[in-house]
C-alpha positions in Angstrom: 29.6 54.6 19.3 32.8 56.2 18.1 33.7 59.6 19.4 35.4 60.1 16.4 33.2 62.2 13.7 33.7 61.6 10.0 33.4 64.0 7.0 31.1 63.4 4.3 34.3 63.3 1.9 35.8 60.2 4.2 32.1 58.3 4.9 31.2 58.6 0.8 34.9 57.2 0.3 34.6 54.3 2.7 30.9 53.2 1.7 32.2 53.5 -1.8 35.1 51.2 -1.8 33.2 48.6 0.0 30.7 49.2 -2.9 27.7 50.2 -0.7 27.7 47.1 1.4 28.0 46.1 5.2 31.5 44.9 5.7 30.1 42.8 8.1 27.1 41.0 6.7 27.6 42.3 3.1 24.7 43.4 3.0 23.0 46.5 1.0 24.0 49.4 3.0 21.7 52.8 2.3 23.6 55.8 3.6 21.4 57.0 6.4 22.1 53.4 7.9 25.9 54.2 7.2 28.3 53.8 10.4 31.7 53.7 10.1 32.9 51.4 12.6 36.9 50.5 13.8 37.6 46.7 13.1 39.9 47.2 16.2 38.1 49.3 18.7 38.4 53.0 19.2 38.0 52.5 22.8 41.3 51.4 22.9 42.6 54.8 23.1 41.4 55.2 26.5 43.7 52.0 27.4 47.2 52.2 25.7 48.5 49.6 27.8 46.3 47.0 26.3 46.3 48.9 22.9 50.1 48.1 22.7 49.5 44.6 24.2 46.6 44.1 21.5 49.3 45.5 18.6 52.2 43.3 19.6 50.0 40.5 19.9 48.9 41.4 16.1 52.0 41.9 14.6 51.0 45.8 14.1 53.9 48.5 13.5 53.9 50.6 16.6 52.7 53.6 14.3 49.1 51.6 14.0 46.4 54.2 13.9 42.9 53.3 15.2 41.6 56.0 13.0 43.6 55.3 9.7 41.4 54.3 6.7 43.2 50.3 7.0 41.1 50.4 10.3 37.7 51.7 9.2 34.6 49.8 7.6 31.0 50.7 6.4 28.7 49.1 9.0 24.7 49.0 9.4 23.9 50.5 12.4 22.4 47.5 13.7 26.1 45.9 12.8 28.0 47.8 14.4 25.7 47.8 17.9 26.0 44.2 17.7 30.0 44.4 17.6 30.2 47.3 19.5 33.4 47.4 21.6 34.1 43.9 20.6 38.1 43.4 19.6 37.4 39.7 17.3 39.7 36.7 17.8 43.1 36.9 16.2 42.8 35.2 13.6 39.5 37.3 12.4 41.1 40.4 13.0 44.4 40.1 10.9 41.4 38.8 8.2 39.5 41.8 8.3 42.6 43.7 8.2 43.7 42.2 5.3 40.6 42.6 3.6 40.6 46.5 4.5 
């Protein structure tokens, strides 16, 4: 679970733009399901080391921000449990970040 808490403002922004849906099963996503989840784990903060390994790795500018909007995406609860601290293959995450 993210110890990061969102506004109302930034969760109605993020749901919106992925036009209600679960960025991970694209699904119908009401909003007292909504979770915001980090396509590259918050947890990471609590490791910089491997933050900065994971970011090389990636190709990410050094500036990369776990909790920029380019990182965040509407999730079903049930989603982002299932994901949880999970960092996706390489390949999956550069998709996803594209596609956020």
């Amino acid at each position: 679970m993210s110890k990061t808490t969102f506004d109302n403002l930034t969760r109605s922004s993020i749901w919106t733009a992925y036009k209600n849906l679960c960025f991970y099963c694209s699904q119908s996503l009401d909003w007292g399901d909504l979770q915001i989840d980090h396509i590259i784990p918050e947890s990471l903060e609590n490791n910089p080391t491997e933050l900065e390994r994971i970011k090389n790795d990636l190709g990410l500018d050094d500036n990369f921000d776990l909790n920029a909007i380019y990182n965040l995406v509407p999730s079903h609860s049930k989603c982002n449990l299932r994901k949880s601290n999970d960092l996706f293959p390489k390949s999956t995450t550069l998709f996803y970040l594209s596609l956020s």
